[in-house]
C-alpha positions as CSV (number, residue, x, y, z in Angstrom):
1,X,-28.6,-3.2,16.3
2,X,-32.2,-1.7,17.3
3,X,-33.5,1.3,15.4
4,X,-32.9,4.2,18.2
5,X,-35.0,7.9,18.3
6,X,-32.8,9.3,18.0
7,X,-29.9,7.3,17.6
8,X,-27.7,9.3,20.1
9,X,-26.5,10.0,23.4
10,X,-26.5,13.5,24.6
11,X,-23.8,14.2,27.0
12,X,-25.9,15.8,29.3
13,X,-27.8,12.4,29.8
14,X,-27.6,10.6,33.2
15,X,-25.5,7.9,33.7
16,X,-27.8,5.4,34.1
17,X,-29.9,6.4,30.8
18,X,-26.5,6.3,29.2
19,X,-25.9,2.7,30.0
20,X,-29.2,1.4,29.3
21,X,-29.1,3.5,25.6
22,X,-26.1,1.2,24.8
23,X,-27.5,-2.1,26.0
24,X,-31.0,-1.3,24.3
25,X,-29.4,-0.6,20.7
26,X,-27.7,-4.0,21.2
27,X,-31.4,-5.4,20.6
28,X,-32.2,-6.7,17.3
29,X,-33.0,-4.3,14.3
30,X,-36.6,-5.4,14.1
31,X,-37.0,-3.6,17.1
32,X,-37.3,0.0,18.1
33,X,-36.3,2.1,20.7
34,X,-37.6,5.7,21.1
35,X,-35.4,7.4,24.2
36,X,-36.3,10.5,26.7
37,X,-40.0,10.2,25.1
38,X,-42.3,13.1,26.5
39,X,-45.8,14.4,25.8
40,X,-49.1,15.8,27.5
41,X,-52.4,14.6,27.3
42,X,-55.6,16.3,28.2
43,X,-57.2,15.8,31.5
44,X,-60.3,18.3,31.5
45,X,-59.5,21.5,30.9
46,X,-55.8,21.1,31.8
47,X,-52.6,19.5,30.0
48,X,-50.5,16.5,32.2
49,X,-47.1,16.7,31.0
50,X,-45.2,13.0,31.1
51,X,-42.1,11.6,30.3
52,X,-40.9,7.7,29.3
53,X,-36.9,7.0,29.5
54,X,-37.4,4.6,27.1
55,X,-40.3,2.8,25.0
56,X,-39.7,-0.6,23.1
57,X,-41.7,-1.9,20.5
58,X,-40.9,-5.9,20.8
59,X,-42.1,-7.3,17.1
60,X,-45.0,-9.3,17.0
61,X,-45.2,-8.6,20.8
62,X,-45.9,-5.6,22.2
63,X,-44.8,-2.2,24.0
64,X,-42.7,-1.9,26.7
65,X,-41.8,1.2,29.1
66,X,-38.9,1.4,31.0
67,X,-37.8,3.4,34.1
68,X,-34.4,4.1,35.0
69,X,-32.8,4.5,38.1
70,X,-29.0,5.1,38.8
71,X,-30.1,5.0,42.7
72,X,-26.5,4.3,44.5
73,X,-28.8,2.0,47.2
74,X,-32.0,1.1,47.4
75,X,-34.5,-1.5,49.3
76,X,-38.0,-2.0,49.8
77,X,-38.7,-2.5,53.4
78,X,-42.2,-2.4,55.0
79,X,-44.0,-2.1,51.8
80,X,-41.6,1.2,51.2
81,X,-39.3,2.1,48.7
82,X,-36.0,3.7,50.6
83,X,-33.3,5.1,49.2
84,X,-29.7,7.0,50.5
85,X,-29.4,9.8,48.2
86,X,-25.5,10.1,48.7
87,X,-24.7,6.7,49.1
88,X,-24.6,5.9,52.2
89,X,-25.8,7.6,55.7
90,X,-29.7,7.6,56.2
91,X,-31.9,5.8,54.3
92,X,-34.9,7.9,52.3
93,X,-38.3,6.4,51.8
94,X,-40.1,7.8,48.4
95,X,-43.1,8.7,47.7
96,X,-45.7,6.7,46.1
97,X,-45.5,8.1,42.6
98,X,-41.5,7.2,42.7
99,X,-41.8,4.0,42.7
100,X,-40.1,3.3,39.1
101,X,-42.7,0.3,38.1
102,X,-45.4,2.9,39.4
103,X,-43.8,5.4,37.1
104,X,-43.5,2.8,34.2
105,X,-46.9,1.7,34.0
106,X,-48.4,5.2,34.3
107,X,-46.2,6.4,31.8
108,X,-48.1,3.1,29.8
109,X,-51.5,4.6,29.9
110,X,-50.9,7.8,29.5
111,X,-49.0,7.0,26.1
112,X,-51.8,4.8,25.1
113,X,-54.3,7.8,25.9
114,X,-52.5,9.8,23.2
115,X,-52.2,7.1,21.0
116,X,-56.4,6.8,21.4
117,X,-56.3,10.8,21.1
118,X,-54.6,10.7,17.6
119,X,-56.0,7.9,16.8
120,X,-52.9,5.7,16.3
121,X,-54.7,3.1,17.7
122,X,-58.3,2.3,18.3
123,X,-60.2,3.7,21.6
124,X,-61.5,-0.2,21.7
125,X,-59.0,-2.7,24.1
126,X,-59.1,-5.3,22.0
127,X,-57.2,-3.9,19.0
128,X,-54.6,-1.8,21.2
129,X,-51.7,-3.4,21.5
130,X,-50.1,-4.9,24.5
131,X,-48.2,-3.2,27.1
132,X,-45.8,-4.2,29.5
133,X,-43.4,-2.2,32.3
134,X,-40.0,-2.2,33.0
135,X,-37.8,-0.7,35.7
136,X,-33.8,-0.8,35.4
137,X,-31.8,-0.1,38.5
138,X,-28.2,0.9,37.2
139,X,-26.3,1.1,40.1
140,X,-27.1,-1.0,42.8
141,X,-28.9,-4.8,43.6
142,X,-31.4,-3.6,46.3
143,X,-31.0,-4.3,50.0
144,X,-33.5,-6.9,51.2
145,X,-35.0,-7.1,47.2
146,X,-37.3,-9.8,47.8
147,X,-38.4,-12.1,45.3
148,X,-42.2,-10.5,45.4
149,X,-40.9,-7.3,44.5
150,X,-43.2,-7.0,42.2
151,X,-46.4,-7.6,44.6
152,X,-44.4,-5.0,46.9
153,X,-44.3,-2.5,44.5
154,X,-48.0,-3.0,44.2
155,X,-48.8,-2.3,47.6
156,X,-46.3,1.3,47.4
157,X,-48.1,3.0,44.3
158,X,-51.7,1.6,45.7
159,X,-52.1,0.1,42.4
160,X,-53.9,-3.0,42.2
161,X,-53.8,-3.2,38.4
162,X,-49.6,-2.8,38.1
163,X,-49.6,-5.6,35.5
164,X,-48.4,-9.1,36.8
165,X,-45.7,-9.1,33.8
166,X,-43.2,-7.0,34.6
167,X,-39.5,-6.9,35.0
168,X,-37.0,-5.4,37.5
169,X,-33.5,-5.4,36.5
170,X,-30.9,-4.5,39.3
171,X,-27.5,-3.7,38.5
172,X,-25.1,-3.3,34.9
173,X,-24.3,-6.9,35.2
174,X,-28.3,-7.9,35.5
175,X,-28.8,-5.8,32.1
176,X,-26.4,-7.8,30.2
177,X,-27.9,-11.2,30.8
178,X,-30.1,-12.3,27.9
179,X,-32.1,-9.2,28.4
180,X,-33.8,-9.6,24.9
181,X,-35.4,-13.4,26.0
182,X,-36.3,-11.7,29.3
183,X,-38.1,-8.6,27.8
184,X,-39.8,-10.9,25.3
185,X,-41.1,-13.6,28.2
186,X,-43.2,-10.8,29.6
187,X,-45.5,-11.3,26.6
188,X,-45.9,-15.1,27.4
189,X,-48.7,-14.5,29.5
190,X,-51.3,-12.4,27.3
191,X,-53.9,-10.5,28.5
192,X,-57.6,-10.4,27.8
193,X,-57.5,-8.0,25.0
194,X,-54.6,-7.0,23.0
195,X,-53.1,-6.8,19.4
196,X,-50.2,-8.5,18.8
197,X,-47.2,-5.8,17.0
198,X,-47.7,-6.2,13.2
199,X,-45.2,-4.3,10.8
200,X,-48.4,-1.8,10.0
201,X,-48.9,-1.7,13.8
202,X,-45.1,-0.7,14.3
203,X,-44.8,1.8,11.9
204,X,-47.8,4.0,13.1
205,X,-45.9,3.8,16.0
206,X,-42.9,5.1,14.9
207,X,-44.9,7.4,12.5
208,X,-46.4,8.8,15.6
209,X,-43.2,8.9,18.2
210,X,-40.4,9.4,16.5
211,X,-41.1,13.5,15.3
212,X,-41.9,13.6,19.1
213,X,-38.6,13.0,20.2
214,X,-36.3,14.4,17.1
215,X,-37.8,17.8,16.6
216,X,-37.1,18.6,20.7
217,X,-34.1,17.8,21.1
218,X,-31.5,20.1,21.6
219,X,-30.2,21.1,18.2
220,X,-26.5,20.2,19.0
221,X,-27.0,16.7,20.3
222,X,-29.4,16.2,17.3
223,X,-26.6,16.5,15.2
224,X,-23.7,14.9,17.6
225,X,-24.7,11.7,15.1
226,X,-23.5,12.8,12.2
227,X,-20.2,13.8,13.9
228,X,-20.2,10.0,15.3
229,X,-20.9,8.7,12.1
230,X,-18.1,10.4,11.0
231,X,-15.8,9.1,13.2
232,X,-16.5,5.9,12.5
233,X,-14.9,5.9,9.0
234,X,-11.8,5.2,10.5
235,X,-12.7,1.8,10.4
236,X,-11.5,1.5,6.9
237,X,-8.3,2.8,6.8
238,X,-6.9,-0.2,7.3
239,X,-8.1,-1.3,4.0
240,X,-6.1,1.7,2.7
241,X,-3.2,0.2,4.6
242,X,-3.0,-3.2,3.1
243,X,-3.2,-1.6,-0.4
244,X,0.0,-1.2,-2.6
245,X,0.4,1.2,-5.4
246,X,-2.5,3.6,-4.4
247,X,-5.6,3.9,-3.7
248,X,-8.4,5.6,-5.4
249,X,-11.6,6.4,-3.0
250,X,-14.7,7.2,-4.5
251,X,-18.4,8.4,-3.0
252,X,-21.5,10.3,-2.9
253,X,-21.2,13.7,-1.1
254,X,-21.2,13.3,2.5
255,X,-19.4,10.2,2.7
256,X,-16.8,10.8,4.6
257,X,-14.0,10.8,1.9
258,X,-12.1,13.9,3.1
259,X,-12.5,12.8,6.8
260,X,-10.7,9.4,5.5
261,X,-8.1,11.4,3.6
262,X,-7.0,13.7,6.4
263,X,-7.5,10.6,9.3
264,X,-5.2,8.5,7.2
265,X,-2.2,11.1,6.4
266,X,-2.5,12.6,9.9
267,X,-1.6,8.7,11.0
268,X,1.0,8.1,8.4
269,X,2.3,11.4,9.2
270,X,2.1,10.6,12.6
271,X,3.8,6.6,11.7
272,X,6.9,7.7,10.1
273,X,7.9,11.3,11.6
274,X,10.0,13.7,9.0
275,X,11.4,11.2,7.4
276,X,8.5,10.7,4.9
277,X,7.3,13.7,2.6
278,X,3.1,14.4,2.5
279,X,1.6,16.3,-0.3
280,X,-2.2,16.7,0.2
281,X,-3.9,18.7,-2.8
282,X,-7.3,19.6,-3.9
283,X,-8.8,22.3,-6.7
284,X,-11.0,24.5,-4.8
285,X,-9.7,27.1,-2.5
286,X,-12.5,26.9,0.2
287,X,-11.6,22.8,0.9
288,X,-7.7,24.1,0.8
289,X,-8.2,26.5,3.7
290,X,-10.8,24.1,5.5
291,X,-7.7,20.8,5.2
292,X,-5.5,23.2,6.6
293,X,-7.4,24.3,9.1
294,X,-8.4,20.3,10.2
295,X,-6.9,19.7,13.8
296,X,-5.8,16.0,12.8
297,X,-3.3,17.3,9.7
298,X,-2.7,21.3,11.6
299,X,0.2,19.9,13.5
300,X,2.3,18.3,10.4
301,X,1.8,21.1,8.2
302,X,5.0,23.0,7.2
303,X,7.4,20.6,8.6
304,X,6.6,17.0,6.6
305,X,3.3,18.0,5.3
306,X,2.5,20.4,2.4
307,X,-1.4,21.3,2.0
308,X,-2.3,23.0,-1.2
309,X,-4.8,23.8,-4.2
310,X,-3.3,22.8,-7.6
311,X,-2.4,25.8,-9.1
312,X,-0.9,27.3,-5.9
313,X,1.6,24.0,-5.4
314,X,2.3,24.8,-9.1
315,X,3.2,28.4,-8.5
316,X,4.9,28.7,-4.8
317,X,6.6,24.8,-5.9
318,X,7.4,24.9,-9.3
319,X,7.2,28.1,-11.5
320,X,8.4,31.0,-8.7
321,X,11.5,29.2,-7.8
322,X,12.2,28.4,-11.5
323,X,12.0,31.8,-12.0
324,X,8.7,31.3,-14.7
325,X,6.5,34.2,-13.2
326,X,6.0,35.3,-16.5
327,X,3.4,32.0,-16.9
328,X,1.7,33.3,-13.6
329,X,-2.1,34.6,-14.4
330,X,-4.4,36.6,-11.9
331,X,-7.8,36.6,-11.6
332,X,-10.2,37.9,-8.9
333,X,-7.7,37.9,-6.3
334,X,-6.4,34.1,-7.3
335,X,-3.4,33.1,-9.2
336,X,-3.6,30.7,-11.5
337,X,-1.4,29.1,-14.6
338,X,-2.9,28.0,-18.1
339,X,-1.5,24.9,-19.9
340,X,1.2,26.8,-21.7
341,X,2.9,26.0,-18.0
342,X,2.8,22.4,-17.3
343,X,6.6,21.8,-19.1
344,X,7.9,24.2,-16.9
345,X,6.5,23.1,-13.8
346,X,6.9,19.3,-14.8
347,X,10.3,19.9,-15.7
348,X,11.0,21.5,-12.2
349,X,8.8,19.1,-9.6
350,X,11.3,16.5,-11.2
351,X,14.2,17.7,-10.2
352,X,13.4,18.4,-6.6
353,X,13.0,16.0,-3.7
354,X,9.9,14.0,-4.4
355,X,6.8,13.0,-2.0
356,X,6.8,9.7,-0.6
357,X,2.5,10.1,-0.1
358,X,0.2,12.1,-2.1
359,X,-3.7,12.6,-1.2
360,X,-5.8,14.3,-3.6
361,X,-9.2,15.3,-2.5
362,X,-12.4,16.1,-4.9
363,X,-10.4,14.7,-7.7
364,X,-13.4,14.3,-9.7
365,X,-12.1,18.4,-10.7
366,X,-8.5,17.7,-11.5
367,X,-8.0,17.9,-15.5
368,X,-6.4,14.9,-17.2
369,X,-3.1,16.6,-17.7
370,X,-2.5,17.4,-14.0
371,X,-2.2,14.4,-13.4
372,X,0.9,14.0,-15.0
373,X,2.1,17.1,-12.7
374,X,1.2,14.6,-10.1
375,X,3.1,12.2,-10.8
376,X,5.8,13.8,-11.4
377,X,6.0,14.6,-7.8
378,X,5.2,11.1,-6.6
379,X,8.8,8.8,-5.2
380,X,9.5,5.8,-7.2
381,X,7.7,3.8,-4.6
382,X,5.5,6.5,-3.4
383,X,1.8,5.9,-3.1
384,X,-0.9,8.4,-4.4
385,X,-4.5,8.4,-3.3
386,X,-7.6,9.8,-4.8
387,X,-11.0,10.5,-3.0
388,X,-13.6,11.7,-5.7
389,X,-17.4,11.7,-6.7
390,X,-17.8,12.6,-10.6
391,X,-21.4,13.8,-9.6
392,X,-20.2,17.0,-7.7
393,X,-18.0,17.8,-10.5
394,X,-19.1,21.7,-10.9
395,X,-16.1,22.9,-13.2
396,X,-16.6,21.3,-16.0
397,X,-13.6,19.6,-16.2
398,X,-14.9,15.8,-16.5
399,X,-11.7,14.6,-17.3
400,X,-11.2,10.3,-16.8
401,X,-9.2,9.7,-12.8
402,X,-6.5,7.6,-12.8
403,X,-6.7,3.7,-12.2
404,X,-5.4,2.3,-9.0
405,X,-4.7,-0.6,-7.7
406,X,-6.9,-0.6,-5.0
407,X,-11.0,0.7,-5.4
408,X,-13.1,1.8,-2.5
409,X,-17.0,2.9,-2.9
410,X,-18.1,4.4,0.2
411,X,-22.2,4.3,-0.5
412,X,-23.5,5.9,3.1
413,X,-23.9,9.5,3.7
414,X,-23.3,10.9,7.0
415,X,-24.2,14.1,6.4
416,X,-27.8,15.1,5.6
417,X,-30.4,13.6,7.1
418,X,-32.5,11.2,5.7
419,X,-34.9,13.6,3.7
420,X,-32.3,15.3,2.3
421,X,-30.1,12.2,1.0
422,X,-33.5,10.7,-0.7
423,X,-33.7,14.3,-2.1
424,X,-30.5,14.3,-3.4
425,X,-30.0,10.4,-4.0
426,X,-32.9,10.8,-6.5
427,X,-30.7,13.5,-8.5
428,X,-27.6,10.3,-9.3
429,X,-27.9,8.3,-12.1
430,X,-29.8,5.0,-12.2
431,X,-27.8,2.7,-10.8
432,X,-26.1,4.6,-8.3
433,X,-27.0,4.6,-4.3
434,X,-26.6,6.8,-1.4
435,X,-27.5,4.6,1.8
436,X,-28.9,7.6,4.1
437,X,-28.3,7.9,8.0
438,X,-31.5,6.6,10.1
439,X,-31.9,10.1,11.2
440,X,-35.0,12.5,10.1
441,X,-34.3,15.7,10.0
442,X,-37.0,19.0,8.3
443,X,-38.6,17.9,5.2
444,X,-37.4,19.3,2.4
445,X,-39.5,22.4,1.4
446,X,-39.5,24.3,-2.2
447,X,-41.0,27.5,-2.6
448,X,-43.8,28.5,-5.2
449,X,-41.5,29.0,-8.2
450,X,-41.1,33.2,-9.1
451,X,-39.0,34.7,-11.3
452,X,-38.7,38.0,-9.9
453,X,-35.4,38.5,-7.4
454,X,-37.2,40.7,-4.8
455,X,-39.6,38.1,-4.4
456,X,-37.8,35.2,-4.2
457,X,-35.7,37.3,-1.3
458,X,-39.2,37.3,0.6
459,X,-39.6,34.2,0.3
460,X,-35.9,33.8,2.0
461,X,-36.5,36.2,4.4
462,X,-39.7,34.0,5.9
463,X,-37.7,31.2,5.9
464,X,-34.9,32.4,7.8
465,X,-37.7,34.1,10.1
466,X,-39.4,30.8,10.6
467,X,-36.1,28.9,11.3
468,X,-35.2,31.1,14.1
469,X,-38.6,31.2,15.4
470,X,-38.7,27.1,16.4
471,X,-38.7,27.1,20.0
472,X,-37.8,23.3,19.4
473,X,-34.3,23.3,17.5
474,X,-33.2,26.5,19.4
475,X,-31.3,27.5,16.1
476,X,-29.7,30.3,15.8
477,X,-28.4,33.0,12.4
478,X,-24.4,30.7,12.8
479,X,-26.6,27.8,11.6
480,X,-28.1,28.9,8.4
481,X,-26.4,29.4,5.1
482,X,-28.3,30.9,2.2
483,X,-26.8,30.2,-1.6
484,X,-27.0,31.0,-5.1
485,X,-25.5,29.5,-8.4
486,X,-25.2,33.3,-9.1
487,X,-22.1,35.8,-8.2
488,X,-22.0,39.8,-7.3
489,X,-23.6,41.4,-10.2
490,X,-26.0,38.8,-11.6
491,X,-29.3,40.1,-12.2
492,X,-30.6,37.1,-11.3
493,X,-29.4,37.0,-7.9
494,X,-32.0,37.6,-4.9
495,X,-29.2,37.9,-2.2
496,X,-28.6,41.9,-2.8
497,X,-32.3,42.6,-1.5
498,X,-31.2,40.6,1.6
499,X,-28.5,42.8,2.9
500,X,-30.4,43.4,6.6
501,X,-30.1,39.5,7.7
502,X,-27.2,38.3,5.1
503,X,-23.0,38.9,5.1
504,X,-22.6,38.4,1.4
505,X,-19.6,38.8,-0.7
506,X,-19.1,42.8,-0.8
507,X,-18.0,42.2,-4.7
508,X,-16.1,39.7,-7.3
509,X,-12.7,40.5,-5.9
510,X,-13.0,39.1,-2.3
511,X,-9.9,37.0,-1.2
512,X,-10.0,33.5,0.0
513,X,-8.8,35.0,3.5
514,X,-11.4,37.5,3.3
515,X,-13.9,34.7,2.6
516,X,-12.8,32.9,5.8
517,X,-13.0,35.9,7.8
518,X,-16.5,36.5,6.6
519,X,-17.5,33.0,7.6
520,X,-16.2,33.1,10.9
521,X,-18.1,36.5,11.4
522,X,-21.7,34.5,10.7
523,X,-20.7,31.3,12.4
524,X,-19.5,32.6,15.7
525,X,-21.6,32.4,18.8
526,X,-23.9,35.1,19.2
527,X,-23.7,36.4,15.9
528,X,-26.9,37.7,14.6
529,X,-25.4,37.8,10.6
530,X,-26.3,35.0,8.1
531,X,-23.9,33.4,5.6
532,X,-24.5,34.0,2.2
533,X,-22.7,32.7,-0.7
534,X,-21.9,31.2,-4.1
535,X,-22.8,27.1,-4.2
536,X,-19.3,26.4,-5.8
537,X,-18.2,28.9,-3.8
538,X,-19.7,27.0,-0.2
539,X,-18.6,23.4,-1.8
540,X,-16.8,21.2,1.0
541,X,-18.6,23.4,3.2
542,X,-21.8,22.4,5.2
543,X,-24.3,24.4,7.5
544,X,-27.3,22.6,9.7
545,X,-29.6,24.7,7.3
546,X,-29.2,25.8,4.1
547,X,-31.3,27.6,1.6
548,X,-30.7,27.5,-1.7
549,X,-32.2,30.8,-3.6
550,X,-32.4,31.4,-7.5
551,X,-32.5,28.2,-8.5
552,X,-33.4,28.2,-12.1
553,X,-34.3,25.2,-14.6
554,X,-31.7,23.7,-16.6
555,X,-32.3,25.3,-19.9
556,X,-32.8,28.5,-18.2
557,X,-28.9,29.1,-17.5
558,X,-25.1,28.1,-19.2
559,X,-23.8,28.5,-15.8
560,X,-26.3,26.1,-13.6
561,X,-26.7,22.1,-13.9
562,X,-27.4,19.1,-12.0
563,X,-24.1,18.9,-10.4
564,X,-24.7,22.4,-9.1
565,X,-27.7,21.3,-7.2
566,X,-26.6,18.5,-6.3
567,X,-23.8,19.9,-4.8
568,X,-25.9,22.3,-3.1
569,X,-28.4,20.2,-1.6
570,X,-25.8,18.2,0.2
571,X,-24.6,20.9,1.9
572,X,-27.2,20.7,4.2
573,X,-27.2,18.6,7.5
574,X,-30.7,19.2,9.2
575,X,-32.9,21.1,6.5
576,X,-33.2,22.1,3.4
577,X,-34.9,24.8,2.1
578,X,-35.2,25.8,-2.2
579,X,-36.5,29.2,-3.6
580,X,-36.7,28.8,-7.3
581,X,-37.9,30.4,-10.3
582,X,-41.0,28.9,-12.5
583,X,-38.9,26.5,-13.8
584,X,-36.6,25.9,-11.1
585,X,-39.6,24.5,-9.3
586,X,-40.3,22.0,-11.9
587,X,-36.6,21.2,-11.6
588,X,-36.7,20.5,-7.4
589,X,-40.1,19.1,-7.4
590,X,-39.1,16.2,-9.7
591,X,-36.2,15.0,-7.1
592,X,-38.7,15.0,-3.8
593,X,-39.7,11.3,-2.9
């Protein structure tokens, strides 16, 4: 598969730039493919805008532009491009500058003039590499498309110096056939000058185009890849399928274990109707709201399908219909049981129908003992699966997950882009990997460390400012999340100075429903209110931006470690942004590659 800038489709894309994306990224992954490529250059005291639909480094070859047109019909007849707009009816003769090789090869110099400009490449021919032009013709093989199309083409733009080694290709089927051999023969001929495409060569390139094309692209398409990537972790659930006895799933953050949890009960929900029973349970309230709240598992809940946190399932399952609420604590608005009530609930869950499939998600924060509660629900021949990553365990509970039969390491993130994974790949220990997606997103920026609340909220503030200020992202206050390790109350904490721009928790007793309300205040369209929040709080959560503010050192704090950065960092999809204290800098600045 090519390398592709960026490596989607929008869906606003015409048709025939669609179908030559997905041909292109069929090319071999030495090459690269930058899409929808535009920039100006400076012609006296004014700025020519220009636009590529696609540019194609060719290893050890050379550059090649392409044009695309979906025309329905076209022919060249008397030296004149002619096209019928709707299909049929009267034929259309373009102008000169439409004729797509015309289009091509300008797009070729003016690209190299801003490669001379920023001195990419030198301003002498002779070390600039080779170019070459390229039109595609989606939809049609031309009316009377002579064989000297080329030399006809010439005589429309008026261009004697359209290069001799150039390709038309006319129709889907056309663009299918061998098309890498065919790009790569137009470099059989070279010219006088020319520098063949060394890696160095290719990577100033990219260096160069890719930020071009990433950083203006409309925000939500930028991130339609990580939704794709997503999806595509379906793939392995038939692994999960062949397995007997259970399965235990384990993965950096932003793997895509909870989307493989919820794809494959929703499908064995879906396989074998009411007649199974499906327990799905986590620890933290947040992910127990968002799995009941996931479209693929919404429509089983309550009728085959019970979704719940641990200590919930233990008290609406277990100790209130036994009659135990004596061995129900509350605290901040959540219930909660200590260990004095796991032979009352054990001695219940065993006496009642069991669950035929159990999914446990994050159950790096399950305590050992639990899991005997677990069991105790599981059928004879039931089958429990786990989906855990010990580094995001933030409740110090670090208790050993049970062996399964069947192991799964999911090692790509598909969350963060690619900044942000090195960032937070750096924070694992040695031996571990996180394989990033090929998708750059905003470096990731730490603040000068300062120890003083107010000014760290400044610092937040300017972020947030300069966030919503890029012209380029079009990002708006629903796409930024700002966090602290710290709750209501904490001197520490720099989110009470930010009460203009921030919906924070009001104070330590907010509900989970509350919470949920809060958050789809801020991430509704329009709204002009940013999310702010606890880390552990904001776990199996994610936002496009996120800021992370007080973030101290690890001696400075009992209540802050690695895992809570860690956890943090991930959260973010596009950038990330850290406002620490003096030590809390030394912390972050260690992790940045």
């Amino acid at each position: 598969m090519a390398q592709m800038f960026p490596p989607f489709k929008s869906l606003g894309d015409q048709r025939g730039e669609r179908i030559v994306f997905d041909v292109l990224q069929k090319l071999p992954d030495d090459w690269m493919v930058f899409y929808d490529y535009w920039a100006m250059y400076q012609a006296k005291d004014d700025y020519v805008n220009f636009e590529a639909d696609f540019i194609v480094l060719v290893p050890g070859r050379g550059i090649v532009t392409v044009e695309v047109k979906d025309w329905r019909n076209a022919r060249i007849r008397n030296g004149i491009w002619e096209h019928q707009p709707g299909g049929d009816g009267a034929w259309v003769p373009l102008g000169k500058k439409q004729s797509p090789l015309n289009q091509a090869f300008l797009c070729s110099r003016r690209l190299m003039k801003g490669l001379v400009d920023a001195k990419v490449v030198s301003a002498d021919s002779k070390y600039q590499p080779e170019f070459r032009c390229m039109a595609v013709l989606t939809n049609c093989v031309p009316v009377n498309f002579a064989e000297d199309a080329i030399a006809q083409d010439q005589a429309i733009s008026g261009k004697s110096n359209v290069p001799l080694d150039t390709l038309y290709v006319c129709g889907t089927a056309a663009l299918h056939d061998n098309l890498e051999a065919r790009i790569d023969s137009l470099f059989v001929h070279k010219g006088k000058h020319g520098k063949n495409m060394t890696p160095e060569l290719m990577q100033a390139l990219k260096n160069y185009l890719a930020p071009s094309i990433m950083f203006r692209r409309d925000f939500e398409s930028y991130l339609q890849i990580m939704e794709d990537a997503g999806a595509d972790i379906a793939n392995l659930l038939p692994l999960l399928e062949e397995s007997t006895g259970g399965v235990r799933v384990e993965g950096c953050a932003g793997s895509g274990k909870t989307v493989m949890a919820c794809r494959e009960l929703a499908r064995l929900a879906a396989l074998h109707g009411e007649g199974k029973r499906f327990l799905m349970l986590c620890y933290n309230l947040n992910l127990c709201d968002s799995l009941r709240r996931d479209p693929a598992l919404h429509a089983f809940e309550g009728r085959n399908l019970t979704i719940s946190n641990f200590h919930e399932f233990g008290i609406e399952h277990a100790l209130i219909p036994a009659g135990r609420q004596d061995l129900i604590s509350t605290a901040d608005k959540a219930r909660f049981f200590s260990e004095a009530a796991y032979p009352a609930i054990r001695e219940y869950l065993s006496t009642q129908p069991p669950y035929d499939y159990i999914f446990v998600d994050e159950a790096q924060d399950f305590k050992e003992a639990w899991w005997d509660i677990v069991r105790a629900c599981l059928a004879p021949q039931g089958k429990l699966y786990i989906f855990a990553d010990a580094n995001q365990c933030i409740y110090d509970h670090r208790s050993p997950l049970p062996e399964l039969p069947t192991r799964v390491r999911l090692r790509r993130n598909l969350r963060n882009a690619q900044e942000i994974a090195a960032f937070s790949a750096a924070m694992l220990p040695e031996g571990e990997t996180m394989e990033p997606l090929k998708l750059g997103g905003a470096q990731v920026q730490i603040a000068p460390g300062n120890d003083d609340p107010a000014a760290r909220a400044d610092a937040v503030r300017a972020i947030i400012q300069a966030i919503l200020a890029r012209d380029d992202i079009h990002a708006s206050p629903s796409d930024i999340a700002v966090l602290t390790p710290w709750r209501v109350g904490n001197k520490r904490r720099c989110l009470g100075f930010l009460a203009d721009v921030l919906d924070t928790c009001p104070d330590e007793g907010e509900s989970n429903d509350e919470m949920w309300a809060r958050l789809a205040r801020c991430t509704a369209p329009g709204s002009t209110r940013i999310y702010g929040d606890t880390i552990k709080r904001f776990k199996g959560l994610e936002a496009p931006f996120v800021i992370l503010a007080d973030i101290p050192g690890l001696q400075e704090s009992r209540g802050f470690d690695m895992d809570d950065l860690y956890v943090g960092a991930t959260r973010a999809k596009f950038g990330l942004f850290i406002v620490p204290t003096v030590s809390g800098e030394s912390l972050a600045r260690q992790f940045l590659q």
